[in-house]
N, C-alpha and C positions, 0 to 999 in steps of 0.2 A: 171222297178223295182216296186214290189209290194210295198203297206205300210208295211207289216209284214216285209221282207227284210229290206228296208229303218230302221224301227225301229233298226232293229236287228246290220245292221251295224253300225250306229249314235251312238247304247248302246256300241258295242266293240270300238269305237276309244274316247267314252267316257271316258270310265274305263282304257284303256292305257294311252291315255293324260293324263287324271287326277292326276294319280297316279304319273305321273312325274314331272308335274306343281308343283304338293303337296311335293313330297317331295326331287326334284331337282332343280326345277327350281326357286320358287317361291323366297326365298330370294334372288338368286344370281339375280333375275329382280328386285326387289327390291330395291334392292343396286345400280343395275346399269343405273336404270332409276330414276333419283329422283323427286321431285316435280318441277311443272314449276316455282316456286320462294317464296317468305318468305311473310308470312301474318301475320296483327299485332294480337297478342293474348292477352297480358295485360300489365302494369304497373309495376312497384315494384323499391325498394331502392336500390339507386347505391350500386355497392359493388366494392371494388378493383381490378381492372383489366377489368372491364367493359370499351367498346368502348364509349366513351363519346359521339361518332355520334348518338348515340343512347337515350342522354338525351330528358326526354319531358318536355323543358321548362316554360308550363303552369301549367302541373302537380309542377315540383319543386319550383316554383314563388309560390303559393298557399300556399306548403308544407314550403317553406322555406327550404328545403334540396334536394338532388337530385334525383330525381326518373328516370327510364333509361325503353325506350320501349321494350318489350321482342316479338319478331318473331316466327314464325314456323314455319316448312318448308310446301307449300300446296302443299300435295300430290298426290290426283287425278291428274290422266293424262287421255287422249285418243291413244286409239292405233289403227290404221286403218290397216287394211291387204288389201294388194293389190296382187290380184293372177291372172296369165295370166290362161285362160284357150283356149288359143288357139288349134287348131291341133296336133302340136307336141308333147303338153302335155299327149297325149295317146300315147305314145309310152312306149317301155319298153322290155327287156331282160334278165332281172332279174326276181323275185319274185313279182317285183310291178311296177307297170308303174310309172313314172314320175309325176301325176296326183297323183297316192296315197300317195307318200311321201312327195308331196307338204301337200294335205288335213290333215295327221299328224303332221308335221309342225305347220300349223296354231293352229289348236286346242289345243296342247302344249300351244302356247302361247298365246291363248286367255282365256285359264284356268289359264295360270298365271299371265294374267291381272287382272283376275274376282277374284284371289285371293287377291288383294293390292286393289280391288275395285274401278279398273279403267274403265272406258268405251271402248267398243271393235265394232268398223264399220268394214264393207267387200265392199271391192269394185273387182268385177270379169270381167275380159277385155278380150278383143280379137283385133281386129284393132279396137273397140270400147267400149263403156262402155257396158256390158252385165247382169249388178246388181250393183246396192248401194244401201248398208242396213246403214244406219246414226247411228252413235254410240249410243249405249246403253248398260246401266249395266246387270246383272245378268246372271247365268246358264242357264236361258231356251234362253234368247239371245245366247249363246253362240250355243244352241243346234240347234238353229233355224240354224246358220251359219255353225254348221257343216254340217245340213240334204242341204244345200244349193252346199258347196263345193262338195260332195256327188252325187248329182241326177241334180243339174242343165245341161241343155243341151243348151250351143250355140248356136248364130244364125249364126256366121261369125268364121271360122277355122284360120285366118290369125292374124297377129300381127302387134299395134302400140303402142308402149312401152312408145314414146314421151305423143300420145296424151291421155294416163292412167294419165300420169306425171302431164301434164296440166290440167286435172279434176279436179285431188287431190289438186293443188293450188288455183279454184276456188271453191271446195266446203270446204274445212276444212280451218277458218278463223283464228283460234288459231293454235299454235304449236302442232303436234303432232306426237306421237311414231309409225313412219311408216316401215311396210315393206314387201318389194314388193321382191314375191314367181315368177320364172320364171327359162325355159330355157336361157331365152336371147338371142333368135337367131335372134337378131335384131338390127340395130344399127341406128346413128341420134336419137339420145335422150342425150346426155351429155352436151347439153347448156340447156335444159329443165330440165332438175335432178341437175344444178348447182343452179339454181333458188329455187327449191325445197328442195335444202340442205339447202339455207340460210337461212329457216322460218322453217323446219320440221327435227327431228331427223330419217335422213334416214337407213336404213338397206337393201343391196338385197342378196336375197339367190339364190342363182344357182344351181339347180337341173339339175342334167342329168346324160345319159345310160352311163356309158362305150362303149359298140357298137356304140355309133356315133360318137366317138371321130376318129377311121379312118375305111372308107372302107376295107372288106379282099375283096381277091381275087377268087372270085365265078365265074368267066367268064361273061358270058352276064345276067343279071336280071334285073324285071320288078318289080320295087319300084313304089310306090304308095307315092306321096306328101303329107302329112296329111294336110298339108297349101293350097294347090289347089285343092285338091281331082282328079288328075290326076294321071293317070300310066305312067312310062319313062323308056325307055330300057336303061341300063345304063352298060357297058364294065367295070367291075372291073377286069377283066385283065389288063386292061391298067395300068401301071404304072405313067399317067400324068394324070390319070383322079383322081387316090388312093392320089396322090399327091395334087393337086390342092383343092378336095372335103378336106384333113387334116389341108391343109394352110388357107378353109376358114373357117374351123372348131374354130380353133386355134386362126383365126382373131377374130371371135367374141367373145371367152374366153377373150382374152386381150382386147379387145372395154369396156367391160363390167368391166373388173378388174380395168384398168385405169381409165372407168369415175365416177365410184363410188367413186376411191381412191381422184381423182382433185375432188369431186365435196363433198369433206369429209364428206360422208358417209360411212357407215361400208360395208364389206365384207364376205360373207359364198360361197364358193364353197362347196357340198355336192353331192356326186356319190351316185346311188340309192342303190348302194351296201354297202355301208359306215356310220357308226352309227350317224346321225343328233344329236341326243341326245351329244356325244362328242362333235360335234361340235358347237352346241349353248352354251352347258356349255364353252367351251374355248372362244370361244367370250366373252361371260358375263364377264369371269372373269379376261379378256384381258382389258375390258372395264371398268369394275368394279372401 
């Protein structure tokens, strides 16, 4: 992809994000992400109904009357995106691949970070770490991490979901607003994302085809593994093979729904066919 291209598409999922961050998203993230906790901002005289935990008893010993500490809520957060960009994320059967409704996705929600003036990192995996960009503030950060979701090219098609998980816990040392963009066609990561719910407010989104959810019946076809980059003759006549390929399909739906759920992080299932924009708003305001 040219720079001209590159430019061109970076400015259209700008102007779509934006315009939804702005004027859908942004308060209900607001709301539903609040500051990591209360910082002292000044003094002032008790008044009736104030929590007396709150008295500053050197201020009122001085004053001889009581004066009570007053809090704010500190609002800056960080928010880290974690996006698989493995193999299967190039699939697709619809109008966009699986890849492109992740890339909107994020940008949505790092325009609606950058609108509360939060700091916004990327981190992009595959069965490895294949980018980290360390949180930072403003709009051409964000832009920088769109042209990245965009045009980066992997070194490794394969997935390791765990050890994404595991990164995230050694490099971000304070709590942060995490959430990890993925298929999910992976599993052994639910004792590593329990670890990571403790200290980080987790979120996974689950993207994926309709078409993969079950094999039709085509007779004998040569599929190509996006994760191996191998061809395999594969009998969708078979009725055990349509079967087995649904059950394990279905398996890793529920691995993914379950460990999220025990490991009390949020949940977004999101079909590429299916408006995200709904369904981020429903969360938020689930969560809200």
């Amino acid at each position: 992809m040219d720079t001209k291209e590159l430019l061109k598409k970076v400015r259209k999922i700008e102007i779509k994000t934006q315009r939804l961050s702005d004027h859908v998203f942004g308060g209900e993230y607001h709301s539903t992400f609040k500051g990591r906790g209360m910082t002292f901002s000044e003094v002032r005289q008790y008044q009736f109904g104030d929590d007396v935990r709150n008295i500053d008893w050197n201020v009122t010993a001085r004053y001889s009357e009581p004066f009570v500490k007053v809090f704010e809520e500190e609002r800056e957060l960080t928010m880290m995106l974690m996006v698989d960009v493995s193999g299967s994320e190039f699939f697709g059967t619809k109008d966009q691949l699986k890849k492109d409704v992740i890339t909107e996705i994020a940008a949505t929600l790092a325009f609606s970070a950058t609108q509360n003036n939060d700091k916004i990192g990327l981190m992009l995996f595959s069965d490895k770490i294949e980018l980290y960009i360390p949180p930072k503030k403003g709009r051409y950060h964000v832009l920088r991490i769109i042209r990245e979701l965009i045009e980066f090219k992997p070194q490794s098609k394969k997935t390791d979901i765990a050890a994404a998980i595991k990164y995230l816990s050694n490099v971000m040392k304070k709590k942060a607003i995490v959430f990890m963009l993925s298929d999910f066609m992976d599993d052994d990561y639910q004792q590593t994302l329990k670890i990571a719910g403790n200290k980080h407010d987790v979120t996974g989104i689950r993207v994926f085809d309709p078409a993969e959810e079950e094999i039709p019946n085509l007779g004998l076809v040569q599929m190509l593994d996006e994760e191996t980059g191998e061809f395999v003759t594969v009998n969708t006549g078979s009725k055990s093979v349509r079967k087995n390929y649904a059950e394990y399909y279905r398996g890793r739906a529920a691995y993914f729904n379950e460990s999220f759920t025990l490991s009390g992080a949020g949940v977004i299932n999101n079909r590429v066919d299916e408006s995200y924009v709904k369904k981020l708003l429903g969360y938020f305001k689930r969560r809200g």
